[in-house]
Structures are given as structure tokens and as C-alpha cells.
C-alpha positions as CSV (number, residue, x, y, z in Angstrom):
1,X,-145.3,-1.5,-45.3
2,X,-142.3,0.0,-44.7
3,X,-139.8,3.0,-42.7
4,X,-140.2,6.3,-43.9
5,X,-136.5,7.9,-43.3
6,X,-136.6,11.1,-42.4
7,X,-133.5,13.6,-44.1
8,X,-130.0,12.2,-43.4
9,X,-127.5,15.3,-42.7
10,X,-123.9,15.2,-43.4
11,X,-122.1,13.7,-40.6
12,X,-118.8,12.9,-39.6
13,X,-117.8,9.0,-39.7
14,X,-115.7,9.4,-36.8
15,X,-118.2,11.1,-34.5
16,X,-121.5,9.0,-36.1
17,X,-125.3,9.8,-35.8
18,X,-128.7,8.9,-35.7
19,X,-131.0,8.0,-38.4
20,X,-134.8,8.6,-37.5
21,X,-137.8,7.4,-39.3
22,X,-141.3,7.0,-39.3
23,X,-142.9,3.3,-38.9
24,X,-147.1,2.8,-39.1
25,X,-147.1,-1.0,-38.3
26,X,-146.5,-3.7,-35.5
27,X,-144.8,-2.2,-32.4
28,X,-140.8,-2.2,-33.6
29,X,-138.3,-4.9,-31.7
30,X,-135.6,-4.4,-34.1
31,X,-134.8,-2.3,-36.2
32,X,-132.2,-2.9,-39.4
33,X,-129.6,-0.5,-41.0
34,X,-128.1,-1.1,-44.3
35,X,-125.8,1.4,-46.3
36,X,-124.3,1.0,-49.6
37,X,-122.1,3.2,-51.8
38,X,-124.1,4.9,-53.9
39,X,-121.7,4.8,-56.9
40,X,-120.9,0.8,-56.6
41,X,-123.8,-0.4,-54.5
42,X,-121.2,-2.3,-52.3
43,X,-123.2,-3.2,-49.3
44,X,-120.1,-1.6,-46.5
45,X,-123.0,-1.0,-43.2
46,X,-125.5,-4.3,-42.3
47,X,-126.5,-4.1,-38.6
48,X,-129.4,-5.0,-36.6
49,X,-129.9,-3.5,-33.1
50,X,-133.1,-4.5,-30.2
51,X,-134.8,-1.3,-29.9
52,X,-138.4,0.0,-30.0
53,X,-137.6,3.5,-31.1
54,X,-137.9,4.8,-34.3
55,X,-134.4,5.7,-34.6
56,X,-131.0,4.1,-35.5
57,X,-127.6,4.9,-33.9
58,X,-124.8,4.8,-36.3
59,X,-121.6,4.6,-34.1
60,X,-118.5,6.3,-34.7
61,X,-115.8,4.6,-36.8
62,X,-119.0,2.4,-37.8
63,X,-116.7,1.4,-41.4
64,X,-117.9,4.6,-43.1
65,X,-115.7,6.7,-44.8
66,X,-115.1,10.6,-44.9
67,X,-116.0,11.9,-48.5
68,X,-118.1,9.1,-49.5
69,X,-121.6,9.4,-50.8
70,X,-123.8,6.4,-49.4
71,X,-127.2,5.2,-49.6
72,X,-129.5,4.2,-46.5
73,X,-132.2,1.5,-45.5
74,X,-134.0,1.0,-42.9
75,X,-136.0,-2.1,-41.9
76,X,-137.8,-3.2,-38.7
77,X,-139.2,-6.3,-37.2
78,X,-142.0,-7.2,-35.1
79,X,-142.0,-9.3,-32.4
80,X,-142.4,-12.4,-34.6
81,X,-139.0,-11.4,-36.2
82,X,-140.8,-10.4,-39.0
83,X,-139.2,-7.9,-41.2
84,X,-140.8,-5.2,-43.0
85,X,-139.7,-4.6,-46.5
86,X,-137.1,-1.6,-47.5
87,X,-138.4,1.7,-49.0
88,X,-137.8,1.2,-52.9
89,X,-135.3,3.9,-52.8
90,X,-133.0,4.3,-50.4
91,X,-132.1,8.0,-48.7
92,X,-128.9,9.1,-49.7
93,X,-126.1,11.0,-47.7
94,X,-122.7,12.0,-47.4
95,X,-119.8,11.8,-44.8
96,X,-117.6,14.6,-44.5
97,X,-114.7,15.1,-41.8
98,X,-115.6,17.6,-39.5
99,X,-114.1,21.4,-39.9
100,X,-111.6,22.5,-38.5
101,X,-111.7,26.4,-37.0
102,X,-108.7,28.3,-36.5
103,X,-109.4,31.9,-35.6
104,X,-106.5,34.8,-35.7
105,X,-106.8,35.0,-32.4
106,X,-105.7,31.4,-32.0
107,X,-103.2,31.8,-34.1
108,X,-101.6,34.7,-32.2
109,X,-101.7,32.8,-28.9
């Protein structure tokens, strides 16, 4: 058994996000977040945080880097400290710096 993850939007690195996912199993104690680069499979995200929610907060200035495309994996364990196995593909995203707006009428001020 393992996480479904549910769609990963872009996000910004330096602002973060959550991941969410489905879990049909043991109630969740832990919950583990790996990312790799997609293109080199370097593992550069391996965290494990005590929750029971079906969600993972990636913090801001986590290591990940602005115009990277990564893959995700998410793995939980039970109150035994049992972990469930990975999805056999991971779900891939990208980080992007946030846009910048600059209206005219900003400019004119």
C-alpha cells in the first residue's frame, strides 16, 4: 500500500507549499517527503515530520531551487514506525520564482 499524491502545482522555493495525498491504511504518525531531480535523480529533499494529516508542508528555502524540475515521494508510517512503500512513480513538479507585476501606473508613481 501506498500515498496517492494528489497534483503538485508550480511553487515558489522561497515561499514553499503543501503536498497532499491520499492514504487507505493504518492511521498516519509520520509522514515522509523525498524529492529528487528529475534529470539526475540526486536525492536534494529527505524529511520526516510527526503528523496525522494527509498532507506534507514543504517550507520555504527547504534546498529547492527556482527553475528546477523535481520528482516527489511520499511515504507514511504507522504507529509501529512502519513505513509504507513509495508509489512506483513519483509526481513530478517544477519550481519557479514568483512574478513579479509592475503595472504603468506603478511606474508613473
Amino acid at each position: 500500500m501506498y500515498p496517492t499524491i494528489h497534483n503538485i502545482q508550480p511553487f515558489d522555493s522561497s515561499v514553499g507549499t503543501t503536498i497532499t495525498f491520499n492514504w487507505n491504511g493504518n492511521q498516519i504518525y509520520k509522514v515522509r517527503c523525498l524529492i529528487k531531480e528529475n534529470e539526475t535523480g540526486k536525492i536534494v529533499y529527505d524529511k520526516v515530520v510527526d503528523t496525522m494529516k494527509t498532507n506534507y508542508p514543504i517550507p520555504a528555502n527547504s534546498g529547492l531551487v527556482n527553475g528546477t524540475y523535481y520528482v516527489c515521494y511520499i511515504t507514511v508510517f504507522d504507529i509501529h514506525n512502519v513505513e509504507s512503500s513509495p508509489s512506483d512513480m513519483g509526481n513530478t513538479f517544477h519550481c519557479y520564482s514568483s512574478p513579479t507585476l509592475n503595472s504603468l501606473l506603478q511606474r508613473m508613481i
